[in-house]
C-alpha positions in Angstrom: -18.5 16.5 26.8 -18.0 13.3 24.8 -15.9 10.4 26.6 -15.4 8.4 23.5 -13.8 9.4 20.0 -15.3 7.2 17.1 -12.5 7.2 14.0 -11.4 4.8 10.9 -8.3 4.9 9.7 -7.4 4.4 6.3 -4.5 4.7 3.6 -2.8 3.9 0.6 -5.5 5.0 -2.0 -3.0 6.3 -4.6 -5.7 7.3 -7.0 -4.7 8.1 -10.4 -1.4 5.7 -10.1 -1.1 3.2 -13.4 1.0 0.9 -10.9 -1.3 -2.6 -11.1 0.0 -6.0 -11.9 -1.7 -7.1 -14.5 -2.6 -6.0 -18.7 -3.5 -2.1 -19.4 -7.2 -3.2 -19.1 -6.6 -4.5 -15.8 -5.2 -1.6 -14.7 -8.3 0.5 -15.8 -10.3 -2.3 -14.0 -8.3 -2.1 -10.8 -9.1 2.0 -10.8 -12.3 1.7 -11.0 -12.2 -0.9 -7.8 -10.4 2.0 -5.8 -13.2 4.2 -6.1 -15.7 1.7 -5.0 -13.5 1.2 -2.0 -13.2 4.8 -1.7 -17.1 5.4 -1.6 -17.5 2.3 0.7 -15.4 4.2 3.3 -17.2 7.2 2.4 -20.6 5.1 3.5 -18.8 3.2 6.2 -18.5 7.0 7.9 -22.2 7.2 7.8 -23.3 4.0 8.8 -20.6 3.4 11.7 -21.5 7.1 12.9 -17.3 7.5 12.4 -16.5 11.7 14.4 -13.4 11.3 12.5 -11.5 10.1 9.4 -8.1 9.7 9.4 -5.9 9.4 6.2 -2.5 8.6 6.8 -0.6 9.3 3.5 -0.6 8.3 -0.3 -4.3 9.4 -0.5 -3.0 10.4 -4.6 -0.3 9.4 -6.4 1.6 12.9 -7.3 3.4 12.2 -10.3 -0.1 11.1 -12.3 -2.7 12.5 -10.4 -5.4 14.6 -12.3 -7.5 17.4 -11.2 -10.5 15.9 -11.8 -9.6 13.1 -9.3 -8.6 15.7 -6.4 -11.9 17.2 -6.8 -14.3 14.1 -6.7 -12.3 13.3 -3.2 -12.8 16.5 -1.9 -16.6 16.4 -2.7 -17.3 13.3 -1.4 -15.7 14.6 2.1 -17.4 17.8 1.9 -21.1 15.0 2.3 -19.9 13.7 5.0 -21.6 16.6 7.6 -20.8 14.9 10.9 -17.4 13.6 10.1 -14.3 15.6 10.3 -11.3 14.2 8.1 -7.5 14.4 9.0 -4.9 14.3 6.5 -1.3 13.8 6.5 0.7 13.7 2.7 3.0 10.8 3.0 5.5 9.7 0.6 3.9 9.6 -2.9 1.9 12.9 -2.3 3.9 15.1 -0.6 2.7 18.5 0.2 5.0 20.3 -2.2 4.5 23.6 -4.2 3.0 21.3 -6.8 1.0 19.3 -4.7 -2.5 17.8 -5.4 -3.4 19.1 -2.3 -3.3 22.7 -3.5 -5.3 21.8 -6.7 -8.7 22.1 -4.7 -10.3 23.9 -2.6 -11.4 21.3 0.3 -14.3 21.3 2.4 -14.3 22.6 6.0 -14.1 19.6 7.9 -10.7 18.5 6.0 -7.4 19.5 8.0 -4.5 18.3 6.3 -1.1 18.2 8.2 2.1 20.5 6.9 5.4 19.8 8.0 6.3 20.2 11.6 4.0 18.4 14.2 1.2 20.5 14.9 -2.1 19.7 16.6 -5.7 20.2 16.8 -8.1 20.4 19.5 -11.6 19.5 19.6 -13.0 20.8 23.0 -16.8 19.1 22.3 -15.0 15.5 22.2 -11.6 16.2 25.0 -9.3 15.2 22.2 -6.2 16.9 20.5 -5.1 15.1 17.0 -1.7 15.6 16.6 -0.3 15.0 13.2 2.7 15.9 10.6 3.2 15.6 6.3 5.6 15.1 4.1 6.4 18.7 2.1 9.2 16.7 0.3 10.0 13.7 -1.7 12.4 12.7 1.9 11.9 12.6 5.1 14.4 15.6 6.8 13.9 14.9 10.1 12.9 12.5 12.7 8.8 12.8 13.5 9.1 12.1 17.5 12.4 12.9 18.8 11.4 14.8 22.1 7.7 14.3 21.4 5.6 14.2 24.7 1.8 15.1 25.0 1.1 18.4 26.8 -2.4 18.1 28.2 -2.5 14.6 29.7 -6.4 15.0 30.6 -7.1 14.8 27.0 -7.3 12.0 24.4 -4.1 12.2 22.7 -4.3 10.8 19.1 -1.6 11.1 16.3 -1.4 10.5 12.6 1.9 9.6 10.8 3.3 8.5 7.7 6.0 6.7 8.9 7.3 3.2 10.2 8.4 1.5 13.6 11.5 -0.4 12.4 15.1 1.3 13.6 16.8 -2.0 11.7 15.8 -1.5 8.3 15.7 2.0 7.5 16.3 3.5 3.7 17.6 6.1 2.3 15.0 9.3 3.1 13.3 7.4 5.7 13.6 8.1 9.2 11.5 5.1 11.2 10.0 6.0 14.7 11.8 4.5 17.4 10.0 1.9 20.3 11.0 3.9 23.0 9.5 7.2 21.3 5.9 5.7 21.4 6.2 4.5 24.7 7.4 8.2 25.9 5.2 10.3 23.7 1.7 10.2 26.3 -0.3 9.0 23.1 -3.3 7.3 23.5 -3.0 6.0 20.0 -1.1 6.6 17.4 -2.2 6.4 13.4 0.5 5.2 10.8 0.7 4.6 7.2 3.2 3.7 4.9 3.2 -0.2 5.0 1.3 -1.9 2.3 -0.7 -4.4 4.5 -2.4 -4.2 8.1 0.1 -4.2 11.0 -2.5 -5.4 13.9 -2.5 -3.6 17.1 0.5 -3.0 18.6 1.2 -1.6 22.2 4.3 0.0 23.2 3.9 1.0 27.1 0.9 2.8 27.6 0.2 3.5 23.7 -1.5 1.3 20.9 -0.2 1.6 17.5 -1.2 0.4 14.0 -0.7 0.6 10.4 -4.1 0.0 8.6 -1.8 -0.8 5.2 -3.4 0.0 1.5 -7.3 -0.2 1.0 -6.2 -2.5 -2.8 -3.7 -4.8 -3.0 -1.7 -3.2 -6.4 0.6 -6.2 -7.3 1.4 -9.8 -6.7 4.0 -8.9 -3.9 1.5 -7.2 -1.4 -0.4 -10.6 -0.2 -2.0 -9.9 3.0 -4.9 -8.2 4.2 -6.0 -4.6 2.5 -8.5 -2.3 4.1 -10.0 -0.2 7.2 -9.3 0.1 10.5 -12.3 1.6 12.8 -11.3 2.5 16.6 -13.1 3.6 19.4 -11.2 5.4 22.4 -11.6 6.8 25.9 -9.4 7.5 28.8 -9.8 4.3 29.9 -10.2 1.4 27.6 -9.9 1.0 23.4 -11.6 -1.4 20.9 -10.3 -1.8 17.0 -11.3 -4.1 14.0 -9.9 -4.3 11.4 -12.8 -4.4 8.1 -11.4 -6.1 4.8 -12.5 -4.1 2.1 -10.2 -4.7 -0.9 -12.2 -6.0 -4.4 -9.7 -8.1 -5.3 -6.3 -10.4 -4.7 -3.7 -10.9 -6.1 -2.5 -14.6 -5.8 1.0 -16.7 -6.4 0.9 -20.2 -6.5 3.6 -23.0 -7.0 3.1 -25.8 -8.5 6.1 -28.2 -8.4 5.9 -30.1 -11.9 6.8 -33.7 -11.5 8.8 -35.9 -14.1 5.2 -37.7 -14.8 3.1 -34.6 -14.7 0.8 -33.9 -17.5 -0.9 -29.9 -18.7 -4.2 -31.6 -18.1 -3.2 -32.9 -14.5 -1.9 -29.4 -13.2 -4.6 -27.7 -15.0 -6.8 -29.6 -13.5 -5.2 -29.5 -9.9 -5.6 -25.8 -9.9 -9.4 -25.5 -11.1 -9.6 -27.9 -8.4 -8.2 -25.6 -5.7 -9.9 -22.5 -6.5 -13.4 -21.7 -7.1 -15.3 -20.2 -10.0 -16.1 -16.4 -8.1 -12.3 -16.8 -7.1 -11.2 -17.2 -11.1 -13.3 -14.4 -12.7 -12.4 -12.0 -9.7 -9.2 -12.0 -8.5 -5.6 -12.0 -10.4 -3.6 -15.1 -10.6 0.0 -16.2 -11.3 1.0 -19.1 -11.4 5.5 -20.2 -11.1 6.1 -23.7 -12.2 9.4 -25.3 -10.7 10.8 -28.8 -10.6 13.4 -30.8 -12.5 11.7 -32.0 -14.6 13.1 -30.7 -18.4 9.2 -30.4 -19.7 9.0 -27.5 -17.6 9.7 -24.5 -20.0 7.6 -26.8 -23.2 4.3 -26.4 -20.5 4.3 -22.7 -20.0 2.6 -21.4 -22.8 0.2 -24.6 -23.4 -0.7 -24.5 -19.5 -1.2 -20.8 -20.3 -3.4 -21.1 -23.2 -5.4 -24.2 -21.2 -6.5 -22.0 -18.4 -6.7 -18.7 -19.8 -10.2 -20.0 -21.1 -11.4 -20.5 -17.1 -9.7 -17.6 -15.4 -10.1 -14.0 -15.9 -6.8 -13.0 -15.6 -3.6 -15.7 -15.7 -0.5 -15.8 -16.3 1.9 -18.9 -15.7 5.8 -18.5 -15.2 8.6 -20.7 -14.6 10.4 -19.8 -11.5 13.9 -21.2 -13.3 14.2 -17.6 -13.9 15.5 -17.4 -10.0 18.7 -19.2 -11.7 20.0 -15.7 -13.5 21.9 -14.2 -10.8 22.2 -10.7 -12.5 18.6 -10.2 -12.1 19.1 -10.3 -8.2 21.8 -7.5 -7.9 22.0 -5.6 -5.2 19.5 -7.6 -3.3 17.0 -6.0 -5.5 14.3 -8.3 -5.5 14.9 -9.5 -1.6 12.1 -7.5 0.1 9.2 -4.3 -0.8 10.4 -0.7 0.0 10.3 0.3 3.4 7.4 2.0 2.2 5.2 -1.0 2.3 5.1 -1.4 -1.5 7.3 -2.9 -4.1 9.8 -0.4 -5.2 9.7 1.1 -9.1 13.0 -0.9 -9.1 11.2 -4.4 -8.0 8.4 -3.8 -10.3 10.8 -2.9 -13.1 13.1 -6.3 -12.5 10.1 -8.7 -11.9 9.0 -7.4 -15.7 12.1 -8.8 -17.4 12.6 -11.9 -15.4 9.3 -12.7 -17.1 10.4 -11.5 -20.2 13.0 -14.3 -19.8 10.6 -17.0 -19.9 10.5 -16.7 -23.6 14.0 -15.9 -23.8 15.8 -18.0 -26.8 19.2 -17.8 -26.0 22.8 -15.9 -25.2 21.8 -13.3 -26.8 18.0 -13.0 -25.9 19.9 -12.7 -22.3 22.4 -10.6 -22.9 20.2 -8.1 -24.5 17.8 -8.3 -21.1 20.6 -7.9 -19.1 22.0 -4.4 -20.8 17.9 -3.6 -20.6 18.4 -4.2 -16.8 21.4 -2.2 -16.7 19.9 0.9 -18.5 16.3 0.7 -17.0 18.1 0.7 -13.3 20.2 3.3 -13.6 17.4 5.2 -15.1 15.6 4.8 -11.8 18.0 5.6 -9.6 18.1 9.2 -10.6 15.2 10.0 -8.2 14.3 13.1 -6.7 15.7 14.0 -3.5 14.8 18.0 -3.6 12.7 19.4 -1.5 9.6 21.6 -2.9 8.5 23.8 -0.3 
């Protein structure tokens, strides 16, 4: 009987989804980088001799998803002959009468997680894998309330999309509670939802962790993006985290001085980054100061280094000044989900659009955009499928 369990834990994938910072060919370029991701986990489970696989939500992206997608995943699971793979839906791909995951037939070593906490055990490795998915577009019902292991011989292991943070809960989103983990008799337990890695947490006798999104998708998900591989027993655990994303997205500020030339900040930031750095990853760059020149060296600074990176695009961040594209705290902090919100995403668009805003009524014209656009999004779906 095996003492140890071998797993990676991975999430986030959201294949199919058009949300990427960047142009419509950046977007297509950005897909492409998932699935190379996607196939490097797929080899990682060879090479690292991984028992199991666990996916902790938002492996598609519902709304765009395409058939053709679900059924390239499920045959790239169905070669993996000595790994068996654990799914629970999460937020974006809930398992609802529509669901992607009922538009394939999946291999034999796939489980995927319904509603209610269920459990699996594996008598050859002394380990039950307890998981739970989302069958709706909300979260119903608290994941752990009353949770507590039933065989405390074995190695208890859970998978969850959900988060550990009572203070900041949102509408349709019940977090998971400290004192839930600590009482629950897991050895570990798996979570997704978050867009970047958690580290190791330990609450009482039980380690935790979010492994956040294999890609970074936009400009507000910094951080690190990949794989987490564990290896448990009874009696001790080891994790590392292994960075996998193709790409980053990077923000820099560059505070313009009343003396500062386009030639001098261009050349400042060809000076910070490196030449692999410029032709792979995704920049944006926010000039600020109070200086008056400040709006006049957007578009030449733009034109300047468009020639050196592969993907650019300089702002000014004077558009922080226009109070009505803050409402509601709108642009104060990502989803509880992990990710910036369809909201965020949708704000952050015209506040650039502002930068080449000529007047009153360029604004005013934005603004009544704004209005419409977020009152559009706020008619979201709260109905449960199944």
């Amino acid at each position: 009987m095996a003492t140890c369990v071998r797993f990676l834990q991975c999430a986030g994938f959201r294949f199919d989804s058009p949300s990427w910072d960047g142009s419509e060919a950046w977007a297509k370029l950005r897909n492409q980088d998932l699935w190379h991701t996607f196939q490097a986990v797929i080899t990682l489970c060879r090479t690292e001799n991984i028992e199991f696989l666990f996916i902790t939500g938002d492996l598609f992206e519902q709304e765009y998803v395409c058939r053709e997608t679900i059924e390239g995943v499920a045959r790239s699971f169905s070669e993996l002959d000595n790994t068996r793979i654990f799914i629970t839906p999460g937020r974006r791909d809930p398992l609802i009468i529509t669901s992607a995951y009922r538009l394939a037939v999946w291999p034999r070593n796939v489980h995927i997680f319904s509603s209610r906490v269920g459990s699996v055990k594996i008598p050859s490795h002394n380990v039950i894998i307890w998981g739970a998915g989302w069958t709706a577009y909300h979260q119903e019902r608290p994941f752990l309330d009353g949770f507590k292991v039933s065989n405390e011989d074995a190695i208890q292991l859970m998978l969850l999309y959900a988060a550990v943070d009572p203070e900041n809960s949102t509408e349709g989103f019940i977090p998971i509670r400290q004192e839930q983990i600590s009482s629950s008799g897991l050895n570990y337990l798996a979570l997704g939802h978050r867009d970047v890695w958690s580290g190791i947490q330990q609450v009482g006798e039980t380690f935790w962790a979010d492994c956040g999104s294999v890609e970074a998708r936009s400009f507000l998900s910094g951080g690190h993006h990949g794989v987490l591989l564990g290896e448990i027993n009874k009696e001790s655990s080891r994790f590392e985290f292994r960075e996998l994303g193709q790409r980053q997205y990077t923000e820099k500020i560059i505070t313009i001085e009343g003396t500062s030339t386009i030639n001098e900040v261009a050349a400042k930031l060809l000076a910070e980054t490196s030449f692999e750095e410029r032709q792979k990853d995704l920049f944006r760059i926010k000039l600020t100061g109070t200086t008056l020149d400040n709006e006049t060296m957007v578009q030449p600074l733009q034109k300047i280094l468009e020639t050196e990176f592969r993907f650019i695009e300089v702002l000014t961040s004077e558009l922080r000044t226009y109070p009505q594209f803050r409402s509601n705290g709108i642009l104060a902090a990502k989803s509880n989900s992990g990710y910036p919100t369809q909201a965020q995403i949708f704000v952050e668009k015209l506040r650039e659009r502002l930068v080449k805003a000529g007047g009153s009524e360029d604004i005013e014209h934005w603004e009544l955009v704004r209005k419409i656009g977020l009152t559009a999004l706020g008619q979201g779906r709260l109905v449960d499928e199944d």
